[in-house]
C-alpha positions as CSV (number, residue, x, y, z in Angstrom):
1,X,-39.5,53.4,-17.5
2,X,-41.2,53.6,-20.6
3,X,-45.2,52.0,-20.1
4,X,-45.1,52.8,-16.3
5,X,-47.5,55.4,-14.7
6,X,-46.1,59.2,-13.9
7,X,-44.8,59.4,-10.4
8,X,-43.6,55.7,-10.7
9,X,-40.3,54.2,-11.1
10,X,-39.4,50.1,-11.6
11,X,-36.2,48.9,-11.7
12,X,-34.4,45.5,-12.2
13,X,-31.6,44.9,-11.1
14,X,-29.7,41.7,-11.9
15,X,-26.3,40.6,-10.8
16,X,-23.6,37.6,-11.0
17,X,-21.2,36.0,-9.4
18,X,-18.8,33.3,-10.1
19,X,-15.8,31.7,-8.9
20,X,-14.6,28.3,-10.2
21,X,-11.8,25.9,-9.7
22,X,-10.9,22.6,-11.1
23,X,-12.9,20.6,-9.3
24,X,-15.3,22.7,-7.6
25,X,-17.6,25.8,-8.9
26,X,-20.1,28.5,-6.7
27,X,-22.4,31.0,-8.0
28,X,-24.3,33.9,-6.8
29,X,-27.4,35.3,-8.9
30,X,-28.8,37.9,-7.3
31,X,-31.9,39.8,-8.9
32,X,-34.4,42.6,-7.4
33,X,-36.9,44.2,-8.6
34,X,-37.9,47.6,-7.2
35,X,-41.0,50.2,-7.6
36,X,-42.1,53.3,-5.6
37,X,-40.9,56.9,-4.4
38,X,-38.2,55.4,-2.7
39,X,-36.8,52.8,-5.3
40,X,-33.0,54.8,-5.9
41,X,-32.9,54.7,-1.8
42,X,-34.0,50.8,-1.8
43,X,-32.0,50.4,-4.7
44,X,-28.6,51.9,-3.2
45,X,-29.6,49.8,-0.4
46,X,-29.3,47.0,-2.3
47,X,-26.4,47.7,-4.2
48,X,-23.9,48.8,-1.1
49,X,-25.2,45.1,0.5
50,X,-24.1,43.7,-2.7
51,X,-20.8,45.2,-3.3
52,X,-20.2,44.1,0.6
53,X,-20.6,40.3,-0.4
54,X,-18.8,40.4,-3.5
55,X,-15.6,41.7,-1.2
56,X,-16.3,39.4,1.4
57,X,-16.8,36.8,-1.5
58,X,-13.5,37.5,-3.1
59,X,-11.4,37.5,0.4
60,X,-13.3,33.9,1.0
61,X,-12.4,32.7,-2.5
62,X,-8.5,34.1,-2.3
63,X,-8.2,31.8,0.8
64,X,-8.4,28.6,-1.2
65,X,-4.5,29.4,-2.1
66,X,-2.7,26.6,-0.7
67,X,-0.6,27.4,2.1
68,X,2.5,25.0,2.5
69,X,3.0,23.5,6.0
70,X,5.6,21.0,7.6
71,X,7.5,17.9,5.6
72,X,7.6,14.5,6.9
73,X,9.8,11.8,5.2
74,X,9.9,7.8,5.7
75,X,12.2,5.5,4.9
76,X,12.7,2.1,4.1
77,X,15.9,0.1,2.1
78,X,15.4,1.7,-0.9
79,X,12.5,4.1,-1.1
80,X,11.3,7.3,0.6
81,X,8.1,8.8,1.4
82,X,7.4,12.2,1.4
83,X,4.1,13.8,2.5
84,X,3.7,17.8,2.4
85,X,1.1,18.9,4.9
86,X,-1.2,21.6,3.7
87,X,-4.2,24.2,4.8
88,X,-6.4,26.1,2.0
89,X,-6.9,24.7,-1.4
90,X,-10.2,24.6,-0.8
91,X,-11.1,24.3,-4.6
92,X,-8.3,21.1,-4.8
93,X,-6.7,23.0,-8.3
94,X,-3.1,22.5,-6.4
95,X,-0.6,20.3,-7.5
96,X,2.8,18.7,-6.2
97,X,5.7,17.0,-7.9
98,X,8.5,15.2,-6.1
99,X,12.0,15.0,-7.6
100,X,15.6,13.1,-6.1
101,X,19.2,12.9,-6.5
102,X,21.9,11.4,-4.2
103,X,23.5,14.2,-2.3
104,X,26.2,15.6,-3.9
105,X,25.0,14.8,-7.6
106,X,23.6,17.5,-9.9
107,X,20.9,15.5,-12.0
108,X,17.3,15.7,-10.6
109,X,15.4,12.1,-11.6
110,X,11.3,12.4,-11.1
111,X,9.8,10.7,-8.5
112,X,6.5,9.0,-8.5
113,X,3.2,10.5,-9.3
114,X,1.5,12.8,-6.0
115,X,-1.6,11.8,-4.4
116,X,-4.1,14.6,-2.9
117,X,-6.0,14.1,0.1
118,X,-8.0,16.3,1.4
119,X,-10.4,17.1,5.0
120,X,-14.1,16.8,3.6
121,X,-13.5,13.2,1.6
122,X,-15.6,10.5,3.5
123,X,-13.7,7.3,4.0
124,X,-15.7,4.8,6.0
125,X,-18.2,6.5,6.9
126,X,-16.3,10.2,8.0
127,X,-14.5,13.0,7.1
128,X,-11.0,12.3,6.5
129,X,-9.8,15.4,8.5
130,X,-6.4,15.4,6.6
131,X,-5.1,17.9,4.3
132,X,-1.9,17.4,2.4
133,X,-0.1,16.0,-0.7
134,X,2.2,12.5,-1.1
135,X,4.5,10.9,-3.5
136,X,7.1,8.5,-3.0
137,X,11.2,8.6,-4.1
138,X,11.2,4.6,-6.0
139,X,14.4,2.0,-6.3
140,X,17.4,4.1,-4.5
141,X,20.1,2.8,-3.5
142,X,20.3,1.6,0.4
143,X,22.1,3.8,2.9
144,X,22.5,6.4,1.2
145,X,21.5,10.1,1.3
146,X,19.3,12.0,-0.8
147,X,17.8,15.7,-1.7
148,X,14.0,15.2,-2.5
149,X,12.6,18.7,-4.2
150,X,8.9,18.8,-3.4
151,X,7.4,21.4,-5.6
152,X,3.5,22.7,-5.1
153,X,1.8,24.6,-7.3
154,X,-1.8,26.5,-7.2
155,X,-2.9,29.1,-9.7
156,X,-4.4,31.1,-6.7
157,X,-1.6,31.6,-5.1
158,X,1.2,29.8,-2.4
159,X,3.0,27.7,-4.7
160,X,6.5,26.9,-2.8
161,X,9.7,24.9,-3.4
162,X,11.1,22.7,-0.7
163,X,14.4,20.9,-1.0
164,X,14.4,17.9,2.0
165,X,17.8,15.9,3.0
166,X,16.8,11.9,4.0
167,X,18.4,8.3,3.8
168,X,17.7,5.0,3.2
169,X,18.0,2.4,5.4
170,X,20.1,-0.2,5.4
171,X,19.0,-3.9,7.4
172,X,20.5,-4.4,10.9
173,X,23.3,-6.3,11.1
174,X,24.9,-8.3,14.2
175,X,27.8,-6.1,15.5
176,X,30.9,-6.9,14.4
177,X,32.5,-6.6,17.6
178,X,29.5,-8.0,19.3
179,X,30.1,-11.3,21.9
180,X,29.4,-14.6,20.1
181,X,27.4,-16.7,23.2
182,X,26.3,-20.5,23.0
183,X,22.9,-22.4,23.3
184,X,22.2,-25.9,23.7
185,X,18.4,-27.5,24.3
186,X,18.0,-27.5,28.3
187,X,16.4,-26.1,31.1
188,X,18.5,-24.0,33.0
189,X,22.4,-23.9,33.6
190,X,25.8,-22.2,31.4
191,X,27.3,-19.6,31.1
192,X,26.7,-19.2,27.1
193,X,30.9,-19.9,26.6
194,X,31.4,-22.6,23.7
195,X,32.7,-24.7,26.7
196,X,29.7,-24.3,29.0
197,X,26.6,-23.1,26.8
198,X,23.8,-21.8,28.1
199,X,21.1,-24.5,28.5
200,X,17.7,-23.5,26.8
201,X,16.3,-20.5,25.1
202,X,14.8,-18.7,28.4
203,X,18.1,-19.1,29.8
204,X,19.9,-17.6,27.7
205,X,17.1,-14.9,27.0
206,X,17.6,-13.6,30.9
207,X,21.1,-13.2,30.0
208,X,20.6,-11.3,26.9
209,X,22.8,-8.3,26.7
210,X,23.0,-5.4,23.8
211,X,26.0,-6.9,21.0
212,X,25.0,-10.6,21.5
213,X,25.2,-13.2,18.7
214,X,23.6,-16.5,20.3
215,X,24.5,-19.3,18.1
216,X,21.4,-21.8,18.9
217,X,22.5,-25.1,18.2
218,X,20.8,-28.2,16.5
219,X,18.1,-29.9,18.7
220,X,14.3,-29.0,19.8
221,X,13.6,-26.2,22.4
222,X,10.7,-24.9,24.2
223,X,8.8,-21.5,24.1
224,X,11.2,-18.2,25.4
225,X,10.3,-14.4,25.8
226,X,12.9,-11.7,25.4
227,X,12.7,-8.5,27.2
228,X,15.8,-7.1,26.5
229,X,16.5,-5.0,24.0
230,X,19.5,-4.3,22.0
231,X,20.7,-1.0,20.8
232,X,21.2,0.6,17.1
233,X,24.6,-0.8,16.3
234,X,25.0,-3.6,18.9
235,X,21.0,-5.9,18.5
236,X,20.6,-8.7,20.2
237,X,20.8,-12.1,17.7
238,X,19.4,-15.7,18.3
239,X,20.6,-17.4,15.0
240,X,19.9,-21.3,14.3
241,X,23.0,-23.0,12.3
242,X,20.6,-23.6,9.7
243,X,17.0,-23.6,9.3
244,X,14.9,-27.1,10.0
245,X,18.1,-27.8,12.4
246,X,17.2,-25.8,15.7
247,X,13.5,-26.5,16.1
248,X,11.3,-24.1,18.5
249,X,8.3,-25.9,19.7
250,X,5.7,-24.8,21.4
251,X,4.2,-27.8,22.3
252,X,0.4,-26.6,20.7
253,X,0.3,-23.4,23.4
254,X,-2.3,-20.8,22.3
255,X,0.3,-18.1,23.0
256,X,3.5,-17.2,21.1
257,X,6.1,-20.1,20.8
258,X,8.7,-16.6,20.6
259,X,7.8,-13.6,22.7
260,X,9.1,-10.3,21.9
261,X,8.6,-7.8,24.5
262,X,5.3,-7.7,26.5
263,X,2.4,-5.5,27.2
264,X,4.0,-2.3,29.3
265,X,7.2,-1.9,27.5
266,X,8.6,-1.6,23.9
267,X,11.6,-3.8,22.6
268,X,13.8,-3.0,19.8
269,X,16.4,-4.1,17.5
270,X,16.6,-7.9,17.6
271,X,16.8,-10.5,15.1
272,X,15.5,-14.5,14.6
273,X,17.0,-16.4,11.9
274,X,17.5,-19.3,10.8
275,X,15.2,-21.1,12.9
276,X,12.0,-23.6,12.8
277,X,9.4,-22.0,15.0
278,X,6.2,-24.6,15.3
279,X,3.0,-25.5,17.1
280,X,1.5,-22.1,19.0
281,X,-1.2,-19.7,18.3
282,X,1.2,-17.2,17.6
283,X,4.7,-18.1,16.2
284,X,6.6,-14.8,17.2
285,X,4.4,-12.8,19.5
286,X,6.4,-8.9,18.0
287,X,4.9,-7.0,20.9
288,X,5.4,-3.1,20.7
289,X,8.6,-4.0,18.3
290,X,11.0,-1.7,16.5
291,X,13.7,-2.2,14.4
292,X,13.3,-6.1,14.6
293,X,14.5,-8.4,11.6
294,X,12.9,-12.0,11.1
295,X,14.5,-13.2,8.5
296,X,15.4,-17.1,7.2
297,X,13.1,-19.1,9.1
298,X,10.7,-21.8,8.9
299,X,7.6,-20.9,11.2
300,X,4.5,-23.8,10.9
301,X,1.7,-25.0,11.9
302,X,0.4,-21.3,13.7
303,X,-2.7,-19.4,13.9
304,X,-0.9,-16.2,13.2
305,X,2.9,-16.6,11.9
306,X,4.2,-13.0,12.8
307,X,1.9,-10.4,15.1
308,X,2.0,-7.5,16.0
309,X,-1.0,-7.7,18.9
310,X,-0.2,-4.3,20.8
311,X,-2.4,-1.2,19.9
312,X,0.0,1.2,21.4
313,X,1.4,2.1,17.8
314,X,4.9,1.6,18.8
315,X,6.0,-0.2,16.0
316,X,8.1,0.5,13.1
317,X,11.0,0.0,10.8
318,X,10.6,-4.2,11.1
319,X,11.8,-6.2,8.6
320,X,10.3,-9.3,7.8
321,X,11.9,-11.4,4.9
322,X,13.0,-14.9,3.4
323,X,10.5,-16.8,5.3
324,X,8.4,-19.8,5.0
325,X,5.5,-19.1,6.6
326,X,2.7,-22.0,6.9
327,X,-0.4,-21.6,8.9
328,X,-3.4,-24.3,10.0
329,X,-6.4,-22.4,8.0
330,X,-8.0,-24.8,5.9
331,X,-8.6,-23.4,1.8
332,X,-11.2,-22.5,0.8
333,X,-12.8,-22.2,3.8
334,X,-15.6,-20.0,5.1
335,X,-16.5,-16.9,6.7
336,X,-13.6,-14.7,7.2
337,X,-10.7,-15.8,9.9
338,X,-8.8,-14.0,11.8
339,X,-5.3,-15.8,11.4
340,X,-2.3,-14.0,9.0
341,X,0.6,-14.9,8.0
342,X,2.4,-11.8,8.6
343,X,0.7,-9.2,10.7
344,X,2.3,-6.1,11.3
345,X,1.8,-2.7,12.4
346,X,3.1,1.2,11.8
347,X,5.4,2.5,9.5
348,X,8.7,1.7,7.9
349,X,8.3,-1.9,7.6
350,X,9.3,-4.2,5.1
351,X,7.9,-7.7,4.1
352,X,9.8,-8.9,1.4
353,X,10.7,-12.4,-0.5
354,X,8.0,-14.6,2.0
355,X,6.5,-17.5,1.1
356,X,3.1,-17.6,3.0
357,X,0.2,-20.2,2.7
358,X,-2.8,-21.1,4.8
359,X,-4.1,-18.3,6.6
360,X,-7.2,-15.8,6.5
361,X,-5.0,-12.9,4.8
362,X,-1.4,-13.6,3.6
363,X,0.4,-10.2,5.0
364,X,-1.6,-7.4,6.4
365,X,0.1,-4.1,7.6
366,X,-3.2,-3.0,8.6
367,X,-2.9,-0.8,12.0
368,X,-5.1,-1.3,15.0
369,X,-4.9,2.9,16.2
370,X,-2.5,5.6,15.0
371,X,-1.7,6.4,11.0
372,X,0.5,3.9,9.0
373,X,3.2,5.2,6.6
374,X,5.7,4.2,3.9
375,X,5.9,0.4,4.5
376,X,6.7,-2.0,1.9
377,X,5.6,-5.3,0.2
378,X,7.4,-7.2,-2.4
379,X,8.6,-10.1,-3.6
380,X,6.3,-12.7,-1.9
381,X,4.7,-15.9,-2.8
382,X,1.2,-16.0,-1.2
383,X,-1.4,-18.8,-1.4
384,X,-4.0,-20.4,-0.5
385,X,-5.8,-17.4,1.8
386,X,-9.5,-17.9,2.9
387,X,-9.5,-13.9,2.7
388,X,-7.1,-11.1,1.3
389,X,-3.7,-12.4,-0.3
390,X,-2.5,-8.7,0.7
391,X,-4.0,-6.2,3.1
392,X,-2.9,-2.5,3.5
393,X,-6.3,-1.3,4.8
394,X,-6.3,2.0,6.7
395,X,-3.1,3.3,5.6
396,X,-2.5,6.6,5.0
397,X,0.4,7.5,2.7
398,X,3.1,5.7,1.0
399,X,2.3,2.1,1.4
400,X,4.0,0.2,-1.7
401,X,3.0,-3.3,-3.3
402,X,4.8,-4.8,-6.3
403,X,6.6,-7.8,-7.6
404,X,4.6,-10.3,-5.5
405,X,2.6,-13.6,-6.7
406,X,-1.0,-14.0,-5.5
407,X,-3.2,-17.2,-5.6
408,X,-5.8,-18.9,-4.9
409,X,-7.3,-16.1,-2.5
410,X,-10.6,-14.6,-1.7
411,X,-9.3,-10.9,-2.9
412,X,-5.9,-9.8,-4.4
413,X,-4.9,-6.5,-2.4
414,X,-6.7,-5.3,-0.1
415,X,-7.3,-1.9,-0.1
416,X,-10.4,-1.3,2.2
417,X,-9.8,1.7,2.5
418,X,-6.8,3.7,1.8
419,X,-6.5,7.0,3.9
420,X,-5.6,9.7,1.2
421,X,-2.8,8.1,-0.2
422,X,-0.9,7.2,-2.0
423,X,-0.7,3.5,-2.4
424,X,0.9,2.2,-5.0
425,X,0.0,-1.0,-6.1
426,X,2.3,-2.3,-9.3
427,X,3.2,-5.2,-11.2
428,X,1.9,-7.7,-9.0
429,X,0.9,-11.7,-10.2
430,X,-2.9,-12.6,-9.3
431,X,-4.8,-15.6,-10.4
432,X,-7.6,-17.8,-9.2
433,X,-9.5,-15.2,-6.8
434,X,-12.9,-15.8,-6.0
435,X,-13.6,-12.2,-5.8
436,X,-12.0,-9.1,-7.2
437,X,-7.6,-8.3,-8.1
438,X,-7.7,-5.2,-5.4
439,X,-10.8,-4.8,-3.1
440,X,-11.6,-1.1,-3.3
441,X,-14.5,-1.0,-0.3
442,X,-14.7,1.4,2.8
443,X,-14.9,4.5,0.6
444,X,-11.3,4.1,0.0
445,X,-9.5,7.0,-1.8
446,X,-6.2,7.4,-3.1
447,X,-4.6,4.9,-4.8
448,X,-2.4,4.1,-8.0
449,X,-3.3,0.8,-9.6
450,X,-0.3,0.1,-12.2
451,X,0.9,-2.5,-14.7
452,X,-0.7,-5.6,-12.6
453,X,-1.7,-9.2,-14.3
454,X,-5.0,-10.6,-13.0
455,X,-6.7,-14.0,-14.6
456,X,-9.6,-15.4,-12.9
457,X,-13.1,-17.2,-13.3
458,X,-16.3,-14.4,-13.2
459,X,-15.4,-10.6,-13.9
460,X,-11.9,-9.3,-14.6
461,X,-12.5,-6.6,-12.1
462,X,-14.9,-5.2,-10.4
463,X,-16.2,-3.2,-6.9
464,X,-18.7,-5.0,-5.2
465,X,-21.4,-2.6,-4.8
466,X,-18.5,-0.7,-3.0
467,X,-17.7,3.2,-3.3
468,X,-14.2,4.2,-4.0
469,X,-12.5,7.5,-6.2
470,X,-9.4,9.1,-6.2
471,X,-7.7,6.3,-7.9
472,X,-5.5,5.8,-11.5
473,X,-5.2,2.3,-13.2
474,X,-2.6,2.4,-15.9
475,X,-1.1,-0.5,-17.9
476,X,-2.8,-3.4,-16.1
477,X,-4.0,-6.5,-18.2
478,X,-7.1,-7.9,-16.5
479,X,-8.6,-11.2,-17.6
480,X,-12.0,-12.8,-16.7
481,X,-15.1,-14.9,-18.2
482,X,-18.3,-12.5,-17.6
483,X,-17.9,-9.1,-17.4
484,X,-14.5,-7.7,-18.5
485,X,-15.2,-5.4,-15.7
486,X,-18.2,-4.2,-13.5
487,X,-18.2,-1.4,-11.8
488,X,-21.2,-0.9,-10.0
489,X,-21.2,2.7,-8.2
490,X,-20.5,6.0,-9.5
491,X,-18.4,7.8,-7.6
492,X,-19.7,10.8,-5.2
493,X,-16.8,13.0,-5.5
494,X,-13.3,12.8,-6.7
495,X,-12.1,11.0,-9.9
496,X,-11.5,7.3,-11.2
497,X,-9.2,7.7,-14.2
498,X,-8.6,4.7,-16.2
499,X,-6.7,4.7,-19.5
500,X,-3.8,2.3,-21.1
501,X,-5.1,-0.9,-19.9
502,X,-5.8,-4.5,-21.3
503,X,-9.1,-6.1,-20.6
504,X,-10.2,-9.7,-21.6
505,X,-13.4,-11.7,-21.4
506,X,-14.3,-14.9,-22.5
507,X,-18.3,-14.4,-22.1
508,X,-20.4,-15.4,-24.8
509,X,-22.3,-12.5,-25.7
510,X,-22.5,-8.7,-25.1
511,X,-22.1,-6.5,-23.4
512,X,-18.7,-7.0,-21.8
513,X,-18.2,-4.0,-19.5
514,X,-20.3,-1.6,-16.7
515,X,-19.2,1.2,-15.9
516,X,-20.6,3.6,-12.9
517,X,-23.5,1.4,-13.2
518,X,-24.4,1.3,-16.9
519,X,-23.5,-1.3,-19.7
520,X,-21.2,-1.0,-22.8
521,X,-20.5,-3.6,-26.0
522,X,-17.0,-2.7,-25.9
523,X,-14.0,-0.7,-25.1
524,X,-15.4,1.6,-28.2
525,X,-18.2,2.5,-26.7
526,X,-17.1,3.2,-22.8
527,X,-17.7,7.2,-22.1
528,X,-15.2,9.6,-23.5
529,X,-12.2,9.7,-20.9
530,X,-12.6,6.2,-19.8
531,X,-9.9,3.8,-21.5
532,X,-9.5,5.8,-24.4
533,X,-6.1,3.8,-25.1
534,X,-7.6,0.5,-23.8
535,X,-6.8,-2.8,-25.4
536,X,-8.9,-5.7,-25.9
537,X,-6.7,-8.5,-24.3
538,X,-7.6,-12.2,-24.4
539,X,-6.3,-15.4,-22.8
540,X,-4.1,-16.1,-25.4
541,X,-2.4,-13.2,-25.2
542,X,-0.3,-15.0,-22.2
543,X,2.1,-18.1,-22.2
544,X,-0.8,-19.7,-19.9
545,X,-3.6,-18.7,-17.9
546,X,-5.5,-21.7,-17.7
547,X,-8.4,-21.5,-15.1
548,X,-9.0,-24.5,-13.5
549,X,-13.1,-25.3,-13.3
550,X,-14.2,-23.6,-10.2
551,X,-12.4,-20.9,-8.0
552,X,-11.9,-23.0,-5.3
553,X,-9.7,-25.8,-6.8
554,X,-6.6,-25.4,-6.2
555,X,-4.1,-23.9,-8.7
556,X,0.2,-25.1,-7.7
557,X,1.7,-21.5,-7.4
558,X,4.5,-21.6,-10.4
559,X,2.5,-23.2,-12.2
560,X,1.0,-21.0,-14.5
561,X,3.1,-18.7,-16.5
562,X,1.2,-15.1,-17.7
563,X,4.0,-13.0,-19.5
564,X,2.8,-12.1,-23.2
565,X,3.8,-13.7,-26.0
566,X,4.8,-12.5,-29.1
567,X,3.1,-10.7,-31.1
568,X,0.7,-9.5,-28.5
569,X,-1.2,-5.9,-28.8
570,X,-0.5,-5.7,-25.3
571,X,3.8,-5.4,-26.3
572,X,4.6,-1.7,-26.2
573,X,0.8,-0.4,-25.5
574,X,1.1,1.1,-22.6
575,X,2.1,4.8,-20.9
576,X,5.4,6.1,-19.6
577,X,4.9,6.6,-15.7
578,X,7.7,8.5,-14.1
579,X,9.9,6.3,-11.6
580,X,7.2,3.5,-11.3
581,X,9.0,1.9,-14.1
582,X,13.0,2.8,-13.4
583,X,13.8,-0.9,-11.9
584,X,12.6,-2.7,-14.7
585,X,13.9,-3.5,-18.3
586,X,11.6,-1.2,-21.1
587,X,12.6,-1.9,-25.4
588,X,9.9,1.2,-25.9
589,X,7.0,1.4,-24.5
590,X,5.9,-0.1,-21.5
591,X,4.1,-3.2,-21.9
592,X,0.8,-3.6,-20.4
593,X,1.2,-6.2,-17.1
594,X,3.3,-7.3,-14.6
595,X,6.0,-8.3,-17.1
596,X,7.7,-7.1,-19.9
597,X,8.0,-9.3,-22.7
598,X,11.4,-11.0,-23.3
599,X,12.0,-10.9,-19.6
600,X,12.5,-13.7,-17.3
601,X,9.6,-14.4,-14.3
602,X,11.1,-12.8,-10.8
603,X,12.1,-15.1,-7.8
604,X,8.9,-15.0,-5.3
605,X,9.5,-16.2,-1.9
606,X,13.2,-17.2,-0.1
607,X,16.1,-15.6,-2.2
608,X,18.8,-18.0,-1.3
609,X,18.9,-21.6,-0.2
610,X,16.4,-22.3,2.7
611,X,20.0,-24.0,4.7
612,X,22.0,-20.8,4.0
613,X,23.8,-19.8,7.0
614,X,23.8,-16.0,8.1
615,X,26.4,-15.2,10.1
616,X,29.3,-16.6,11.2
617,X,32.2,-15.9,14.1
């Protein structure tokens, strides 16, 4: 009060404060300045209103504890999803680790790294409205049960322990005690005995009964809907003695040459093998389908080779594997077709060991309405695709990519966008792309990028233009001929960590990378957290990745071979990555790519002779 007139009083009066999280900080500063007789009545005023909002402040913060909520688990042959729904955790500082054992063992194994998604996130264009955590249990065994423990933790309170019971699958099989009926081409007539077969597909379709095992003899047939469905245990089965031998043709309809189910109803637990299935729009029209297995065949010359067209999301649990699957779409093409290979919807599914050339996108588990969850994609051959070799756009948690060989395609994976996540996207073969290894438009968040080979003309990587965060690439190797990588946008919220992974260029001068929308020389001088383990990676590094002169000239798929050779700085360079890497073969370190060095190249496409036989009486 010193320097102010008798009679007078000024006070200031100054006060903070602040909360912070790990990914989110608020502050009050609150100042006043006061003068006159009634300043100590102004200034207790003042001072109760402010003790009021730092309470009401602290209740508000406290609530960001995360509270746990219900468990859902999906399953496929050999891994399971897990996804722990949440509310609070407003300031994102929670975590979540899953581990597994088989049931009755004693030895916890770590499960794959957690994903966070989270209500305010904009994906396309809105909120994302979800709140929870993800991971995914990786390479168990099939059939069998296991204990997942989920645990979630948050420095402000409500960490919990779970410990959830769930089993693989195993693939349908015919019932053993099922009835073994007969087919032979016709129009009508049988009774489906070995004596008096059943005369055509249709006819022996209207006949169908749960436990059936149709034995379709050699010889051309027309187009056939089924509407009956079998039973868990007891499916129904249309089996060709081997494939190329028991031809369904549609005669060029622009409908399904096989139809299963139809608009008002679901149909479930049916299998197609061994057959040729040619000449329609749609080779088998899966309609509302669960629990369906396509396995063995040779479908050709189709718009779409296997579609799900219903937007009832109704389907689930199909498995889609060993298939030759050729379409009409002419590569390269233009604009963007419509036409996939394999087109299927909801959760549980599994597309594994395809071969798949000539359509728009390869194999798409993209859904038309309702969430998608923990479907599966590996082990396929895919070429030639005017589009996206693989699209998992707008699924939401525990989608899984690996082990499959990409080329000659517009885009590698799709992932445009992911819905919170995760998706894990690992050790997958793509060359000769016009465009970008995984397209990360849409606002897509939530996705693991991890130990994938990519070689193509232009930039090793890049995104378009396109916003996308929330997403890890580890122990990749990446080659290109401009820019080493060019990422364009920096990201509005959420993270982009990159670290551990191989980037070559061929371009004649600097600088080689962008990154959020500014140039660097070299790995050296990329901003502190960004590839702080990188390594410079070059064409030689691989047994041969030799680009032919222009993207769209076609490259024979086997024909190029990119596993490191020796000596390579990319042998042993990379990071250990809990359960991502318990399948495949390590001497130390990982190795950055799809393949460890010494190791031979994986079977893409059919697993066993094209002729093999399935099942027999």
């Amino acid at each position: 009060m010193r320097g102010h007139s008798p009679g007078i009083m000024k006070i200031r009066c100054t006060a903070k404060l602040q909360f912070c999280g790990c990914q989110r900080c608020a502050k009050l500063e609150f100042r006043a300045t006061f003068s006159g007789e009634n300043s100590m009545k102004t200034l207790l005023t003042y001072m109760i209103g402010l003790i009021i909002f730092m309470l009401t402040s602290a209740v508000s913060f406290a609530a960001t504890a995360v509270v746990p909520g219900t468990i859902r688990t999906d399953a496929t042959f050999n891994h399971i999803g897990v996804l722990w729904w949440i509310t609070g955790d407003d300031d994102l500082d929670s975590s979540m680790t899953v581990e597994f054992r088989k049931q009755g063992e004693s030895v916890w194994k770590s499960g794959a790294p957690a994903m966070r998604a989270y209500p305010t996130i904009i994906v396309n264009g809105s909120a994302l409205g979800l709140n929870y955590w993800a991971a995914s249990a990786l390479f168990l065994a099939s059939g069998t049960i296991y204990q997942l423990r989920l645990t979630l933790s948050d420095p402000d309170g409500g960490s919990a322990t779970q410990i959830v019971t769930a089993a693989t699958r195993t693939e349908p099989q015919p019932d053993p005690a099922g009835t073994h009926r007969y087919i032979i081409p016709g129009s009508s007539g049988g009774d489906g005995s070995s004596g008096n077969p059943f005369r055509g597909l249709q006819t022996a379709a209207n006949n169908a009964q749960p436990g059936d095992i149709f034995h379709v003899a050699a010889g051309t047939y027309s187009s056939f809907q089924l509407l009956t469905s079998g039973t868990a245990g007891h499916p129904i089965v249309f089996q060709g003695p081997a494939i190329g031998s028991a031809i369904i043709d549609g005669n060029d309809t622009d409908r399904g040459v096989v139809t299963l189910g139809e608009y008002g109803q679901s149909i479930a637990y049916v299998i197609l093998a061994g057959l040729t299935i040619q000449n329609g729009y749609w080779g088998v029209d899966a309609q509302n389908s669960h629990d369906i297995v396509i396995r063995r065949n040779v479908i050709q010359n189709i718009g779409f080779g296997i579609y799900n067209r219903r937007d009832g999301a109704l389907e689930g649990n199909q498995t889609v594997c060993d298939n030759v699957i050729t379409g009409r779409t002419t590569w390269p093409g233009s604009d963007i077709p419509e036409e996939r290979g394999i087109d299927l919807r909801g959760y549980g599914n599994v597309v594994c060991h395809n071969t798949v050339q000539n359509f728009g996108d390869g194999v798409s588990v993209q859904p038309f309405t309702g969430s998608s969850f923990g479907n599966d994609i590996y082990g396929n051959d895919i070429a030639y695709c005017v589009d996206d070799g693989i699209e998992i756009d707008y699924n939401q948690a525990n989608v899984r990519v690996w082990r499959n060989r990409v080329m000659n395609a517009r885009m590698g994976v799709s992932v445009q966008p992911i819905r919170g996540g995760p998706a894990y996207i690992f050790r997958n073969e793509l060359f000769n792309l016009e465009s970008t290894p995984i397209k990360m438009h849409n606002q897509t968040t939530g996705f693991y990028v991890i130990h994938n080979t990519s070689a193509k003309l232009d930039d090793g990587h890049g995104d378009d233009g396109s916003m996308w965060r929330n997403a890890v690439f580890r122990n990749n190797l990446f080659l290109g001929t401009d820019y080493a990588f060019e990422f364009i946008t920096a990201p509005d919220e959420g993270f982009r960590d990159f670290d551990y992974n191989a980037w070559g260029t061929t371009r004649a001068s600097l600088p080689y990378f962008k990154w959020n929308g500014t140039q660097y020389n070299t790995l050296l001088d990329l901003p502190d957290g960004v590839e702080e383990h990188g390594v410079a990676a070059a064409f030689g590094h691989v047994v041969n990745a030799a680009l032919p002169a222009a993207w769209n000239q076609p490259v024979a798929p086997g024909s190029r071979d990119l596993r490191l050779v020796a000596g390579a700085p990319e042998i042993n360079a990379g990071a250990a990555i809990s359960n991502l890497n318990d399948a495949f073969s390590l001497s130390g370190a990982p190795d950055l790519g799809a393949f460890e060095y010494g190791q031979p190249l994986p079977l893409y496409g059919p697993r066993s002779p094209i002729s093999y036989l399935l099942w027999t009486k």
